[in-house]
mmCIF file of the N, C-alpha and C atoms, coordinates in Angstrom:
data_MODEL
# 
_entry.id   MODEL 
# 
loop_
_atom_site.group_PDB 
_atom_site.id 
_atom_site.type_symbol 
_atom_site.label_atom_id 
_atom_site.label_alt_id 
_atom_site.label_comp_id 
_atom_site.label_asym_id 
_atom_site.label_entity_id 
_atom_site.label_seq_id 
_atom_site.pdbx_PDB_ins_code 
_atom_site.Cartn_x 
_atom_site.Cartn_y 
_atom_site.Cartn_z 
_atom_site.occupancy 
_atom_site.B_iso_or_equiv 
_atom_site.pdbx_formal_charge 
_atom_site.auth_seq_id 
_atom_site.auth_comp_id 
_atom_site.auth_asym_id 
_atom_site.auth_atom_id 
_atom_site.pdbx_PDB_model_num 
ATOM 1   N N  . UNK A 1 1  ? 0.845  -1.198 0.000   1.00 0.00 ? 1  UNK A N  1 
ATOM 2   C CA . UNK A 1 1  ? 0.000  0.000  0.000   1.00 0.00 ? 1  UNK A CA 1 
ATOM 3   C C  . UNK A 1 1  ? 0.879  1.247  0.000   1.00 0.00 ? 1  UNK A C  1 
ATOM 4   N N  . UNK A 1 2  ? 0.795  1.896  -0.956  1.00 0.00 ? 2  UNK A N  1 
ATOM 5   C CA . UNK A 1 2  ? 1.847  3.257  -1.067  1.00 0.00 ? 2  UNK A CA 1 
ATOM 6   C C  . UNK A 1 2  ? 0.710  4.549  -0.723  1.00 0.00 ? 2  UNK A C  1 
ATOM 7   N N  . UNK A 1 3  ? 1.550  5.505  -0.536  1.00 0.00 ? 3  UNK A N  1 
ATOM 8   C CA . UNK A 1 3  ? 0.945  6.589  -0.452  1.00 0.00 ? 3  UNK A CA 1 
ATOM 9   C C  . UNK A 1 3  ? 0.337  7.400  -1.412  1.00 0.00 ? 3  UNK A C  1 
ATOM 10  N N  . UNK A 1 4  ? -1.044 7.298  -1.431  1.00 0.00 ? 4  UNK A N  1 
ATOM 11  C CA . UNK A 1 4  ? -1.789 8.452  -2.281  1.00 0.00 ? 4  UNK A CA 1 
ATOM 12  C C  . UNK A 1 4  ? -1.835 9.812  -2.515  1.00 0.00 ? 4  UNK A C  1 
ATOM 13  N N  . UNK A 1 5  ? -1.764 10.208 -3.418  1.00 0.00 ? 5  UNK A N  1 
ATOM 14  C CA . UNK A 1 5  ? -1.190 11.798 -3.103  1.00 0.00 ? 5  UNK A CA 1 
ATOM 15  C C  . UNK A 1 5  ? -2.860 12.557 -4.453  1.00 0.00 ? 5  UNK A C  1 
ATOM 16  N N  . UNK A 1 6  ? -3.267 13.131 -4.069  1.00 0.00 ? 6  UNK A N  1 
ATOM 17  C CA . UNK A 1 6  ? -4.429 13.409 -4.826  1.00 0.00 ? 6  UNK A CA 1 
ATOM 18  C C  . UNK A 1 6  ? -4.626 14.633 -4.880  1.00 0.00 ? 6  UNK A C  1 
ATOM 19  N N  . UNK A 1 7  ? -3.677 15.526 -4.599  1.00 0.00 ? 7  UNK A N  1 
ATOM 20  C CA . UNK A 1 7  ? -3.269 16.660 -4.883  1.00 0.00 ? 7  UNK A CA 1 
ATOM 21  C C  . UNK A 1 7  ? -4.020 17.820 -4.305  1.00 0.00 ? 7  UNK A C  1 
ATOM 22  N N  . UNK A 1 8  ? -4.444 17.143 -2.924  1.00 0.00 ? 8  UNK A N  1 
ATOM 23  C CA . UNK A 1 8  ? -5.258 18.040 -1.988  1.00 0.00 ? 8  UNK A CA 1 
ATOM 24  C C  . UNK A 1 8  ? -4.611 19.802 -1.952  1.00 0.00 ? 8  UNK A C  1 
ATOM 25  N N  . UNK A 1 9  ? -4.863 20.712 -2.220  1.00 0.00 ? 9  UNK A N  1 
ATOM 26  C CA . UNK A 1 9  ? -4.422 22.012 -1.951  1.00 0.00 ? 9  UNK A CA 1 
ATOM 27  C C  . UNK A 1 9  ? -3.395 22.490 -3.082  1.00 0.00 ? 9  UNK A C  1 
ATOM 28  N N  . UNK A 1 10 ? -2.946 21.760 -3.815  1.00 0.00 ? 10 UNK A N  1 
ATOM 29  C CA . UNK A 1 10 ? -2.015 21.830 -4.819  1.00 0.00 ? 10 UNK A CA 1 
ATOM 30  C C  . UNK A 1 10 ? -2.394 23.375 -5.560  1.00 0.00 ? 10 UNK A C  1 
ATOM 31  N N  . UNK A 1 11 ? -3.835 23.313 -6.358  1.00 0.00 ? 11 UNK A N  1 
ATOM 32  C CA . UNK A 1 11 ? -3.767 24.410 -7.054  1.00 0.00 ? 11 UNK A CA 1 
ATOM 33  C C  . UNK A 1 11 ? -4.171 25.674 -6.179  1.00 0.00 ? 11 UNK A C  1 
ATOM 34  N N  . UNK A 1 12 ? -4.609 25.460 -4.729  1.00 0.00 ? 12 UNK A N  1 
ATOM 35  C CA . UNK A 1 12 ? -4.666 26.686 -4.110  1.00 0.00 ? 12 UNK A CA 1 
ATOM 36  C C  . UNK A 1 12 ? -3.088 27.232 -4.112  1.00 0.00 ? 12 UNK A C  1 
ATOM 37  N N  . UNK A 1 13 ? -2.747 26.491 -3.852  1.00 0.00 ? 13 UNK A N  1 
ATOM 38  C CA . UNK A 1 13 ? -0.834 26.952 -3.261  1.00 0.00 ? 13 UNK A CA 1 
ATOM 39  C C  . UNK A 1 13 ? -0.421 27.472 -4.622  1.00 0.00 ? 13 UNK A C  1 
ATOM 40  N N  . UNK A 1 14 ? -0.773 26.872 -5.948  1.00 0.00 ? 14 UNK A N  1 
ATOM 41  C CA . UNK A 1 14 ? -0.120 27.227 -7.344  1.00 0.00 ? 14 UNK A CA 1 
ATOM 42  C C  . UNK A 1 14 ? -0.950 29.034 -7.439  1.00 0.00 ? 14 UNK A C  1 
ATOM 43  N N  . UNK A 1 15 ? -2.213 28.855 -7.209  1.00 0.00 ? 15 UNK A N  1 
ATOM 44  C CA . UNK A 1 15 ? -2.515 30.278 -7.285  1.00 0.00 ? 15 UNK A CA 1 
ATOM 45  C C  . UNK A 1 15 ? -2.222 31.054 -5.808  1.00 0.00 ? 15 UNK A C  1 
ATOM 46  N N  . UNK A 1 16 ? -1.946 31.017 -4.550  1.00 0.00 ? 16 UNK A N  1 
ATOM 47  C CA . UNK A 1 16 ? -1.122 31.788 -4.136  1.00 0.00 ? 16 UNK A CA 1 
ATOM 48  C C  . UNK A 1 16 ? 0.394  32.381 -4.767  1.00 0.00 ? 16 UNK A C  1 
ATOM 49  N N  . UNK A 1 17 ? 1.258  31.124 -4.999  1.00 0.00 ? 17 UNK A N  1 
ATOM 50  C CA . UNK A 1 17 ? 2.303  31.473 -5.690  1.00 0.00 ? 17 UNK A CA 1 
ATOM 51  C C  . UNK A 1 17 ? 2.253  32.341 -7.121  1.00 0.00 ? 17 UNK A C  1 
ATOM 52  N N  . UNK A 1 18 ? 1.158  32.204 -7.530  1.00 0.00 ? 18 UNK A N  1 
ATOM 53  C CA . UNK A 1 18 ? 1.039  32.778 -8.782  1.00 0.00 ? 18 UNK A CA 1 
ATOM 54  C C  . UNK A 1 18 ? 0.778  34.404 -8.728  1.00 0.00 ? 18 UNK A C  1 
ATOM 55  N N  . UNK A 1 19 ? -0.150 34.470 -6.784  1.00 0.00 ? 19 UNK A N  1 
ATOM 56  C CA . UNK A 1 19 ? -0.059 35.948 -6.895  1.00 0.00 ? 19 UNK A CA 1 
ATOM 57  C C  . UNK A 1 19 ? 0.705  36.495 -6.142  1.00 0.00 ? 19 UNK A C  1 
ATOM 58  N N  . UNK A 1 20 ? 1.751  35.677 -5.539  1.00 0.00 ? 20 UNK A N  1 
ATOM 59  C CA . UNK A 1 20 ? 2.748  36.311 -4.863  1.00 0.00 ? 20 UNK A CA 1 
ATOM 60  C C  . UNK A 1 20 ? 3.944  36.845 -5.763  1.00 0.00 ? 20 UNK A C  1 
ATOM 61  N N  . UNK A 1 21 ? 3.751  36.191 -6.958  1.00 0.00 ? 21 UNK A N  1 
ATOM 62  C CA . UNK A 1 21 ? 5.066  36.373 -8.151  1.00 0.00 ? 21 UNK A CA 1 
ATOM 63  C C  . UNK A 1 21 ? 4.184  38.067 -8.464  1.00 0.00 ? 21 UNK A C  1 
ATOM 64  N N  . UNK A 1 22 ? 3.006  37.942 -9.116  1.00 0.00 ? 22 UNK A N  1 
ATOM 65  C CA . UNK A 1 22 ? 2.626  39.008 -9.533  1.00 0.00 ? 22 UNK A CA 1 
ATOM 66  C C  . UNK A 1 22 ? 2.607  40.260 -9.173  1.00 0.00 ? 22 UNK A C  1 
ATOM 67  N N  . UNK A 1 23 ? 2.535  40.273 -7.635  1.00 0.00 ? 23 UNK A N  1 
ATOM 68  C CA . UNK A 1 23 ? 2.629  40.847 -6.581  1.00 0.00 ? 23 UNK A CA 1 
ATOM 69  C C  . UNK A 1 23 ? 3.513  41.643 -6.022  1.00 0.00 ? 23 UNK A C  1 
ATOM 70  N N  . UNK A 1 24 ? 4.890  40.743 -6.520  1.00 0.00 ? 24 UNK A N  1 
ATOM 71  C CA . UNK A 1 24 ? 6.504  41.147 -6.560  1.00 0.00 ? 24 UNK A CA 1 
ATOM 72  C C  . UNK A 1 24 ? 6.726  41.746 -8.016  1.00 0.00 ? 24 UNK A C  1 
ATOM 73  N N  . UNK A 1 25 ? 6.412  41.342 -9.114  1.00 0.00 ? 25 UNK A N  1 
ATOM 74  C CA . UNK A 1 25 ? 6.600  41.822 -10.481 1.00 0.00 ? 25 UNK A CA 1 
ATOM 75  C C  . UNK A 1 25 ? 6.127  43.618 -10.519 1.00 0.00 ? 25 UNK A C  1 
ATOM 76  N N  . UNK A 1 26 ? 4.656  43.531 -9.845  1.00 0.00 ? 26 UNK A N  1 
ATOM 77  C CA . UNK A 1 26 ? 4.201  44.576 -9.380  1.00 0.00 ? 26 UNK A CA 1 
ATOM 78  C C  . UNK A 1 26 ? 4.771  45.648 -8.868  1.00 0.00 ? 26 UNK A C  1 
ATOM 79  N N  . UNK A 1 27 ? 5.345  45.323 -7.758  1.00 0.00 ? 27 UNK A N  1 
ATOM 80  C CA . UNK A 1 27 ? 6.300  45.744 -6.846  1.00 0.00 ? 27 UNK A CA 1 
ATOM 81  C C  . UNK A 1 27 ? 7.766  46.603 -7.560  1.00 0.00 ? 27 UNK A C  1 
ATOM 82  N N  . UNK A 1 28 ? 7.990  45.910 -8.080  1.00 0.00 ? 28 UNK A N  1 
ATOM 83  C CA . UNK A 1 28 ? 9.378  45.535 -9.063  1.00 0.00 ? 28 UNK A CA 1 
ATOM 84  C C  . UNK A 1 28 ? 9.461  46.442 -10.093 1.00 0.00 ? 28 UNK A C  1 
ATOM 85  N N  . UNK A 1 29 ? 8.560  46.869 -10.680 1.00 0.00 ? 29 UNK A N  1 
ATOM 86  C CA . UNK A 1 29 ? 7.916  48.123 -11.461 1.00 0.00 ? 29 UNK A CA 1 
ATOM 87  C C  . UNK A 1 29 ? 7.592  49.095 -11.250 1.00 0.00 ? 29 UNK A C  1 
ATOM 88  N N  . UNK A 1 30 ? 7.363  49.221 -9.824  1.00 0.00 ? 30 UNK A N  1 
ATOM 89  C CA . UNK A 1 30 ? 6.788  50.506 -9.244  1.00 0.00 ? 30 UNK A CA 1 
ATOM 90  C C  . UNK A 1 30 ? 8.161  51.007 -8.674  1.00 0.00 ? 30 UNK A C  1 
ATOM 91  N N  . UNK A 1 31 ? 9.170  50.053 -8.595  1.00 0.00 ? 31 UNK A N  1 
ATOM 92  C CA . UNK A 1 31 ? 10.040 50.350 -7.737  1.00 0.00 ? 31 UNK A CA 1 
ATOM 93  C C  . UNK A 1 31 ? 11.457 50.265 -8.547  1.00 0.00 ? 31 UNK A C  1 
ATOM 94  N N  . UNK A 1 32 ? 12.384 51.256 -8.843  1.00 0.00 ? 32 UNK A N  1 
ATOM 95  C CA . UNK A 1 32 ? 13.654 50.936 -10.039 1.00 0.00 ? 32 UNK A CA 1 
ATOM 96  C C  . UNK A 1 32 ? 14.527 49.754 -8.870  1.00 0.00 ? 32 UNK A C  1 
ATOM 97  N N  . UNK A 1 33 ? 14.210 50.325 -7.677  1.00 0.00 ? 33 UNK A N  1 
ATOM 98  C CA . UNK A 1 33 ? 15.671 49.293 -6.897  1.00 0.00 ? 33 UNK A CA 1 
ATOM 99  C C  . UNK A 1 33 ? 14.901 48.607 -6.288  1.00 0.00 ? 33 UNK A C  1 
ATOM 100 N N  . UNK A 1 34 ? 15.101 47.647 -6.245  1.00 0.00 ? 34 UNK A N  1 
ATOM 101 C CA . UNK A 1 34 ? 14.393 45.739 -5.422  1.00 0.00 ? 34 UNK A CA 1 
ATOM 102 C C  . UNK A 1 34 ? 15.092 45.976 -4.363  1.00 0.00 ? 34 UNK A C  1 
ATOM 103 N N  . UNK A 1 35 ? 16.024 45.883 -4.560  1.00 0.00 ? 35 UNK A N  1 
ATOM 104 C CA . UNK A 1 35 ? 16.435 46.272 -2.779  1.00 0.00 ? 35 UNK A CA 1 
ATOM 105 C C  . UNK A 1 35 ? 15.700 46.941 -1.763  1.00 0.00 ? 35 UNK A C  1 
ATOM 106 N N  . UNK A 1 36 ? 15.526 47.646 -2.527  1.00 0.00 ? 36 UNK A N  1 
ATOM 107 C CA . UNK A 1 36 ? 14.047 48.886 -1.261  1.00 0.00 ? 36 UNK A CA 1 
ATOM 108 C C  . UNK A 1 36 ? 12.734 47.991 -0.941  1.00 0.00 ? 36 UNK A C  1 
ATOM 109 N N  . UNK A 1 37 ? 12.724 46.860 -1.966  1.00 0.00 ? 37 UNK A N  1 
ATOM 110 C CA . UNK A 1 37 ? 11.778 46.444 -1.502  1.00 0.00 ? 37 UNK A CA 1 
ATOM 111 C C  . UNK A 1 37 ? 11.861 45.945 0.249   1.00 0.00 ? 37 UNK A C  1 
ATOM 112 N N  . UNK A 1 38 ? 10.548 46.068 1.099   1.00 0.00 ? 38 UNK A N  1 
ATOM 113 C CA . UNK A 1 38 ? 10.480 45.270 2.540   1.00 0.00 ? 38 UNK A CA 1 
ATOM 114 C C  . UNK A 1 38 ? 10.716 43.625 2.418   1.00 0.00 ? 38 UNK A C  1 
ATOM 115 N N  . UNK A 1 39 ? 11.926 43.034 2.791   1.00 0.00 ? 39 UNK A N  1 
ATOM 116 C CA . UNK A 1 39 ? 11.636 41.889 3.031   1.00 0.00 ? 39 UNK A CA 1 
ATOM 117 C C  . UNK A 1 39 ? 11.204 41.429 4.028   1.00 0.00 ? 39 UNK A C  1 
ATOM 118 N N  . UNK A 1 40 ? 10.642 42.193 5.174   1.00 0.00 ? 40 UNK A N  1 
ATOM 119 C CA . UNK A 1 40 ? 9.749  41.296 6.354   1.00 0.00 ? 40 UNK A CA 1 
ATOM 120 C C  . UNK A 1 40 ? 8.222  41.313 5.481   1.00 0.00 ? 40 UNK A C  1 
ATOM 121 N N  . UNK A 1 41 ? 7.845  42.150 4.668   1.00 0.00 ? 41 UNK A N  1 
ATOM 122 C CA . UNK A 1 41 ? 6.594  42.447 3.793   1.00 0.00 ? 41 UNK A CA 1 
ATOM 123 C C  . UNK A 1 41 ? 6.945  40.633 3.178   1.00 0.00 ? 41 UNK A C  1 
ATOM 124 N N  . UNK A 1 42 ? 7.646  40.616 2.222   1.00 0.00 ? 42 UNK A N  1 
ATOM 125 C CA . UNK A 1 42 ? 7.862  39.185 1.461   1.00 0.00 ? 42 UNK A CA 1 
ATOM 126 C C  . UNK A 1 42 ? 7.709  38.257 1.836   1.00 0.00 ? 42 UNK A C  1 
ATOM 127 N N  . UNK A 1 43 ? 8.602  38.094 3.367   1.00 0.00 ? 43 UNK A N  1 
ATOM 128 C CA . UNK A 1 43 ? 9.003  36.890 4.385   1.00 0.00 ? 43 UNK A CA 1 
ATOM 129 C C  . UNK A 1 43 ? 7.384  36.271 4.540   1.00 0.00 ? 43 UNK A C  1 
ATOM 130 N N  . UNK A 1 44 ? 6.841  37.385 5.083   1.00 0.00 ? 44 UNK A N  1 
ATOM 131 C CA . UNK A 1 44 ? 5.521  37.245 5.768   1.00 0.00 ? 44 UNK A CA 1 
ATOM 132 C C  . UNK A 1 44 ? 4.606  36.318 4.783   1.00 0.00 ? 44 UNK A C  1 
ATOM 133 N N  . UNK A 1 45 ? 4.923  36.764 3.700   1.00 0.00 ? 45 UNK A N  1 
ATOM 134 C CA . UNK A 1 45 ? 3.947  36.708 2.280   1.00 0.00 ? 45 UNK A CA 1 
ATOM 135 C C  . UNK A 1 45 ? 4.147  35.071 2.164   1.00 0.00 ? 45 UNK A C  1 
ATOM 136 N N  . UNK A 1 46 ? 5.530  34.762 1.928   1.00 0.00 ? 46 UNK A N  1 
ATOM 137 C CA . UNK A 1 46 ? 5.802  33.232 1.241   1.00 0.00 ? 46 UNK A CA 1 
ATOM 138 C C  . UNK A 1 46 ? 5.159  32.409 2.596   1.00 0.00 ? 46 UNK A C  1 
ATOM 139 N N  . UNK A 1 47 ? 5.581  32.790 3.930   1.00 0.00 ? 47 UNK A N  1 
ATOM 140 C CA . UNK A 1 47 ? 5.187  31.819 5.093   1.00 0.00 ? 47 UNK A CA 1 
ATOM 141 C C  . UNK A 1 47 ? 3.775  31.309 5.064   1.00 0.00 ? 47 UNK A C  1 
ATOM 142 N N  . UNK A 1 48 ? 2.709  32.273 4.438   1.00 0.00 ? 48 UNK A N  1 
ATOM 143 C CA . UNK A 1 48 ? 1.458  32.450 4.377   1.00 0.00 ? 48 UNK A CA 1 
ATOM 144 C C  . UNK A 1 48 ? 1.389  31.539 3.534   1.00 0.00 ? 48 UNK A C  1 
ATOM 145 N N  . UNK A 1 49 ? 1.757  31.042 2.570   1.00 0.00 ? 49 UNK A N  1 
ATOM 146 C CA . UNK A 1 49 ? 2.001  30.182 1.468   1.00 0.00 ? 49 UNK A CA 1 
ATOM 147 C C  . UNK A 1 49 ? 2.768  28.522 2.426   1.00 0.00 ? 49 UNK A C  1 
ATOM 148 N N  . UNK A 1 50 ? 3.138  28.884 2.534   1.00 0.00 ? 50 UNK A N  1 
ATOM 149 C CA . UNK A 1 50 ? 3.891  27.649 3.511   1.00 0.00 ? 50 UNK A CA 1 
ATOM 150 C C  . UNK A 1 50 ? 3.055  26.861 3.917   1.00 0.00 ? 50 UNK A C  1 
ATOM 151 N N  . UNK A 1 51 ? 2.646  27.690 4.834   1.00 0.00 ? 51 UNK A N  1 
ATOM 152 C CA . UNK A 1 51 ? 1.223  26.854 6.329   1.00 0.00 ? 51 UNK A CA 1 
ATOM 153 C C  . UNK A 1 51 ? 0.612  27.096 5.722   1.00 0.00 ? 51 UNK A C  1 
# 
């Protein structure tokens, strides 16, 4: 008996990630230096994605 994997949450997490990219692209445009961007703003963002 192997483990079933049925892809519980998969495309929620693909569309978080999808608007966390957009989100940053966003960001990224509004902004000439990425550096300025907040990375506790980001950190926060991907963890949310995590759990």
């Amino acid at each position: 008996m192997g483990i079933s994997f049925r892809g519980v949450g998969t495309s929620e997490h693909l569309d978080q990630l999808v608007a966390i990219l957009s989100h940053l692209d966003c960001m990224r445009r509004k902004c000439r230096n990425i550096a300025m961007l907040e990375a506790a703003e980001l950190q926060s963002t991907l963890q949310q994605v995590i759990h």
